[in-house]
C-alpha positions in Angstrom: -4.3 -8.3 -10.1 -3.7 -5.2 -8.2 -4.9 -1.5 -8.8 -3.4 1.6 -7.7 -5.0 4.8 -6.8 -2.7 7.4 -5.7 -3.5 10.3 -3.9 -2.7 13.9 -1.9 -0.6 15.9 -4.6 -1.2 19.3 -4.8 0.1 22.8 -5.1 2.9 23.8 -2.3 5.7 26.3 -1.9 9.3 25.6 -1.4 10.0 24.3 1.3 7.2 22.9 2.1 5.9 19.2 2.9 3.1 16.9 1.1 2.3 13.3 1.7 1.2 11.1 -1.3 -1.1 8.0 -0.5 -1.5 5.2 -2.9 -4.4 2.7 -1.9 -4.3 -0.5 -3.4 -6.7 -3.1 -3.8 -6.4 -7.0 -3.6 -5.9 -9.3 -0.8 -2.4 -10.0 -1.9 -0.4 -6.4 -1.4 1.4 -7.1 0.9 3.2 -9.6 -1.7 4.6 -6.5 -3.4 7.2 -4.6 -3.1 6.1 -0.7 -3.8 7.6 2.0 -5.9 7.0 5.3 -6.5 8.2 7.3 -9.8 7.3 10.9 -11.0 7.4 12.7 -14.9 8.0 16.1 -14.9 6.9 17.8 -18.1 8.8 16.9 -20.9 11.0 14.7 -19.0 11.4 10.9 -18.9 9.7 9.1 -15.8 12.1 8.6 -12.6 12.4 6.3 -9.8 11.8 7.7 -6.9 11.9 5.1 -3.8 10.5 1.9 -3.0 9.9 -0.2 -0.5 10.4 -4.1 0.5 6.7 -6.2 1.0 7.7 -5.9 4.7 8.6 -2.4 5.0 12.2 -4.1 5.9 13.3 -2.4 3.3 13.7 0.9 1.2 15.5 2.6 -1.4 15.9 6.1 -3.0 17.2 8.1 -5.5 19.9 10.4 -4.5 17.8 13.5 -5.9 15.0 12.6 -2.9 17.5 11.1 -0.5 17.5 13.0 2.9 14.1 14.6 1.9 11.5 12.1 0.8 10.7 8.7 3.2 8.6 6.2 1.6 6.5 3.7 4.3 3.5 1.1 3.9 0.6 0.0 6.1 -0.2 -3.4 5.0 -3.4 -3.5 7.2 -4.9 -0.5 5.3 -3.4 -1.7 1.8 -1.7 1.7 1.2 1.8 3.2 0.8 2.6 6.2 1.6 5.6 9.3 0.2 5.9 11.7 3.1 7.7 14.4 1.3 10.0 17.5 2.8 11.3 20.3 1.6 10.1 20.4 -1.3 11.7 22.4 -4.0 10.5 23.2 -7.4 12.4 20.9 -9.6 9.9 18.2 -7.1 6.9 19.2 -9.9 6.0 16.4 -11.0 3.3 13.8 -11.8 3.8 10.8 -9.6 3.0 7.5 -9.6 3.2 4.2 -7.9 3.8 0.9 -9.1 3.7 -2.7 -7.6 6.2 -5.2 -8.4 7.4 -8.5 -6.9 11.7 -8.0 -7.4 13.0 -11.3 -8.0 16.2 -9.9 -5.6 16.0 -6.2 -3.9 14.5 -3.2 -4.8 13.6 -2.0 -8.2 14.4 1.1 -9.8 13.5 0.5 -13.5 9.9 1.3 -14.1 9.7 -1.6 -16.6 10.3 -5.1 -13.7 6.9 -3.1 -12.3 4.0 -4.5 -13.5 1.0 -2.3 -11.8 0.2 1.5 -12.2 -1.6 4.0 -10.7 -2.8 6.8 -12.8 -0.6 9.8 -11.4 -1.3 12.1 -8.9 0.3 15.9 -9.9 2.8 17.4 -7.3 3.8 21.0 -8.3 6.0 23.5 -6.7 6.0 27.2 -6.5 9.1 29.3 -5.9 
């Protein structure tokens, strides 16, 4: 059993940076691999990037690629979503999600089997 509490959203400007935290509790985390996803109002939830139980690993979507760098510190049971130029279509809420892949990384939000409750993200032009 693992729980998820994500944190550091807020309100920002274009252009600007945040970094999202998601602590997680359990002595096994660093068994999972780590995704983060966001649900912008009246919008399906998206994969956003995740990240191998080593850190070895990471994938994106192309809409973050470039911009967005997701990274874990197994010691301190968190993962982490630095996140750069930010531009308004970035407004979101966003949450992570622990899964262990049977092969890669996961984008489908249903092969993840924890959940954090959301943390909102929202961009002003």
């Amino acid at each position: 059993q693992v729980q998820l509490v994500e944190s550091g959203g807020g309100l920002v400007q274009a252009g600007g940076s945040l970094r999202l935290s998601c602590a997680a509790s359990g002595r096994t985390f660093s068994s999972y691999a780590m995704g983060w996803f966001r649900q912008a109002p009246g919008k399906e939830r998206e994969f956003a990037a995740a990240i191998s139980w080593s850190g070895g690993y990471t994938y994106y979507a192309d809409s973050v690629k470039g911009r967005f760098t997701i990274s874990r510190d197994n010691a301190k049971n968190t993962v982490y979503l630095q996140m750069n130029s930010l531009k308004p279509e970035d407004t979101a809420v966003y949450y992570c999600a622990a899964n262990i892949p049977e092969y890669g990384l996961d984008s489908d939000e249903a092969e993840y089997d924890y959940w954090g409750q959301g943390t909102q993200v929202t961009v002003s032009s």
